[in-house]
Structure formats: structure tokens, C-alpha cells
C-alpha positions in Angstrom: 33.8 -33.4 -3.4 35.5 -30.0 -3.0 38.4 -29.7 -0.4 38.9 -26.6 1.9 41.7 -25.9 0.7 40.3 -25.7 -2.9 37.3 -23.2 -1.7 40.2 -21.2 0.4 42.4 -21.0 -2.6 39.8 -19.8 -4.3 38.2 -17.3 -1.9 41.6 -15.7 -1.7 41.9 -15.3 -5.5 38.5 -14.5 -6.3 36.9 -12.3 -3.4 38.4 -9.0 -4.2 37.0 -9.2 -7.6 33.8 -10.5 -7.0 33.2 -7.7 -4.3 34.4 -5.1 -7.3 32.4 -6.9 -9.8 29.2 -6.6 -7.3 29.9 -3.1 -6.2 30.2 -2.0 -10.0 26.8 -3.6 -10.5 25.1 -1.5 -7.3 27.0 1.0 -6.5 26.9 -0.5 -2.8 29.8 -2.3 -0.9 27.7 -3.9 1.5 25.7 -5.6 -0.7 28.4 -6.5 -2.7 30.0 -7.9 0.3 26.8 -9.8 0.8 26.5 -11.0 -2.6 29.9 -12.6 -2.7 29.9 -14.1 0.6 26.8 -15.7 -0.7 28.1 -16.9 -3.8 30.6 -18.5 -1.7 28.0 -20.5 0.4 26.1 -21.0 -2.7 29.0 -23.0 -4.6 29.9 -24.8 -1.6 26.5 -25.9 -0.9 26.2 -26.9 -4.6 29.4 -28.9 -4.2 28.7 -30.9 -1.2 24.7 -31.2 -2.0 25.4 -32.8 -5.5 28.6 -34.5 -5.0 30.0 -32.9 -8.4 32.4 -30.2 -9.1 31.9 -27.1 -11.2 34.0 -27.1 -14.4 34.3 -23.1 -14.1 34.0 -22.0 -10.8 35.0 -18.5 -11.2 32.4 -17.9 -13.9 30.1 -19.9 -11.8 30.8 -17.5 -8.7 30.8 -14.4 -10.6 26.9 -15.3 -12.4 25.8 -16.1 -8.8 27.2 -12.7 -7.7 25.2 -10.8 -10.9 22.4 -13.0 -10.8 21.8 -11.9 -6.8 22.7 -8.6 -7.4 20.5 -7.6 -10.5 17.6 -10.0 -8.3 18.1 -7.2 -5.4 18.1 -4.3 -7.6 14.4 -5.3 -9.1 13.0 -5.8 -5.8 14.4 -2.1 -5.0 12.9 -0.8 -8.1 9.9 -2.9 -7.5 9.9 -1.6 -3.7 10.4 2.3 -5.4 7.8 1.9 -7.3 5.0 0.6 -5.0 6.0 3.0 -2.3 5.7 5.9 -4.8 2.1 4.7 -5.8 1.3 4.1 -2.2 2.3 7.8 -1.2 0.0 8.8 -4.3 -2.2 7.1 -3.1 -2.6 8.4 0.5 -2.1 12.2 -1.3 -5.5 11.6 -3.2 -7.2 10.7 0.2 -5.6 12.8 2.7 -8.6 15.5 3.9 -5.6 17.9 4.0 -4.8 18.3 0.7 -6.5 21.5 -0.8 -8.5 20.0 -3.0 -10.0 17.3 -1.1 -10.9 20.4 2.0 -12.4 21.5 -1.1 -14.4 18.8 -2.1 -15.1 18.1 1.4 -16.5 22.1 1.5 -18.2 21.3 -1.2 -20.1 18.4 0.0 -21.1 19.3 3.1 -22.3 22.6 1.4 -24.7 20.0 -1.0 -25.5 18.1 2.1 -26.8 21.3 4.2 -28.7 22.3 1.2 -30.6 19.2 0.8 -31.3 18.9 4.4 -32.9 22.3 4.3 -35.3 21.0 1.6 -36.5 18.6 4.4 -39.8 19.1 6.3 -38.7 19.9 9.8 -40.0 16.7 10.8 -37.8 14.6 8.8 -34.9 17.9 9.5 -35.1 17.0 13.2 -34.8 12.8 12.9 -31.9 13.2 10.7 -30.1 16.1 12.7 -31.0 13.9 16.0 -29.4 10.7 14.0 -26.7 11.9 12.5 -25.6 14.9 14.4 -26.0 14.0 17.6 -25.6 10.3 16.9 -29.1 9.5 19.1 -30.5 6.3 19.2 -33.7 5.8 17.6 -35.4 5.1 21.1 -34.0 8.7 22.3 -35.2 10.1 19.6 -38.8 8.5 19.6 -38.9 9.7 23.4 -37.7 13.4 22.9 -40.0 13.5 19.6 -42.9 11.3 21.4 -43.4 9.6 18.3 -43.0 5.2 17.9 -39.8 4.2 17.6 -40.9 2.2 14.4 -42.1 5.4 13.1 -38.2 7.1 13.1 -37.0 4.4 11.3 -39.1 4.4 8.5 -38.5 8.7 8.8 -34.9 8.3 8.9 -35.4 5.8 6.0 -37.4 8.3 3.7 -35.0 10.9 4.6 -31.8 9.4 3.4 -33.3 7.9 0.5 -34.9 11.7 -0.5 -31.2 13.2 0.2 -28.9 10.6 -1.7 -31.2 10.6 -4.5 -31.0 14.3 -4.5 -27.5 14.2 -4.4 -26.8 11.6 -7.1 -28.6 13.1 -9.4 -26.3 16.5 -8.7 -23.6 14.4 -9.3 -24.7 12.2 -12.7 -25.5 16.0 -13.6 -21.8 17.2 -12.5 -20.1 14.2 -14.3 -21.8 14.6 -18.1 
């Protein structure tokens, strides 16, 4: 079993290079700080858990200090990384971004054109629907049709415009 006096001893002797050892690694005093302090509690943990004593503790303490620190630099690059393809990402999908107001202009210009195809029948369920989000009963009673009969419209409407556009699309993409 280690004695205090042992780990004092050697916490005197070996903290002010294990803190420059660490800080040489990073580039950060803190976490060097950190990672020595926690070398510390790692060897006397490992003493007092196992009931053995480490042949070389100063080696011993100044892997633990590299091991932590190179472990915390991963997880920053790691962190870097994932925030960087995050933030690309949110770029490709933010409607701000001139080329996505672009392709939004773009769409909506397809979208008007195929709507105008429409009879004005189906022009007036869909505009009722998805401009004016009406429910199918308000738009039965303002069209005095069956409310049965706007679904299966509405249905024939979105099916005529999505196949219109996907076949823009296919045509766009070869």
C-alpha cells in the first residue's frame, strides 16, 4: 500500500513536469493541470484498489498524463469535425442561401405552371386545400359538391401534378 508521504514526495517532484509535459502536448494549461491532477488520482486509486505498487511511477504518471491528453485531443478533433459537417449541413438546407431561394423560385414556378394545366374544377379544390388550408367539408359546402367527391378531386389532382413534376425532374437529372 502506498503511504502519503510517498504520493506527497512524489507530487512535489513530479507535478511541475507533468503539467509541462501535458501543456507541451495541448498547448493548454488547464487541461494540463487537469490531466496531471488526474493522473495523480489515477495512481492512487490504482494503488489502494489493487493493493500493489507501481515499479515506475513516474513513467506510470507521465503515460496516464499523454494517454488523457492525446484521448481529449481526439474527442476535439472528433467534436471539430462533426460540428463542421453539421454547419454544412444546415448551409445545404437553409431557404436563405441563394441557391436554395433559387431552387425554391424555381419550384414554385413548376408548381404554378402545372396547376395552371388544371381544369378549374380541380384548380379551385387544390387552391382551396392547399392555399387556404380548407377542410374538405368547407370546401364541399362553398363548391356544393359531396365531400367524398373533393377527396377523390384533390386525389386526382396531386397525383396529375407530382407525376408532371417528376417526370420534369427524371428529365432535368439525365
Amino acid at each position: 500500500m502506498v503511504q502519503a508521504e510517498e504520493i506527497e514526495a512524489l507530487m512535489a517532484q513530479l507535478e511541475r513536469p507533468l503539467v509541462a509535459y501535458g501543456f507541451s502536448l495541448c498547448s493548454d494549461l488547464e487541461q494540463a493541470r487537469d490531466a496531471a491532477q488526474n493522473a495523480f488520482i489515477k495512481y492512487l486509486r490504482f494503488c489502494t484498489d489493487k493493493d500493489e505498487k507501481i515499479e515506475k511511477p513516474k513513467a506510470w504518471l507521465f503515460r496516464v498524463v499523454y494517454n488523457q491528453i492525446m484521448d481529449e485531443l481526439r474527442k476535439e478533433k472528433l467534436k471539430r469535425k462533426y460540428e463542421s459537417e453539421v454547419k454544412h449541413q444546415q448551409e445545404v438546407h437553409d431557404v436563405h442561401t441563394p441557391s436554395r431561394e433559387l431552387e425554391m423560385k424555381t419550384m414554385k414556378a413548376n408548381l404554378k405552371e402545372e396547376v395552371d394545366k388544371l381544369n378549374e374544377l380541380e384548380q379551385r379544390v387544390f387552391q382551396l386545400r392547399v392555399y387556404r388550408e380548407y377542410s374538405y367539408q368547407l370546401i364541399a359546402e362553398e363548391m356544393d359538391i359531396k365531400v367524398s367527391h373533393v377527396g377523390v378531386i384533390l386525389h386526382r389532382t396531386l397525383r396529375k401534378i407530382s407525376g408532371q413534376l417528376k417526370s420534369e425532374m427524371s428529365e432535368v437529372l439525365k
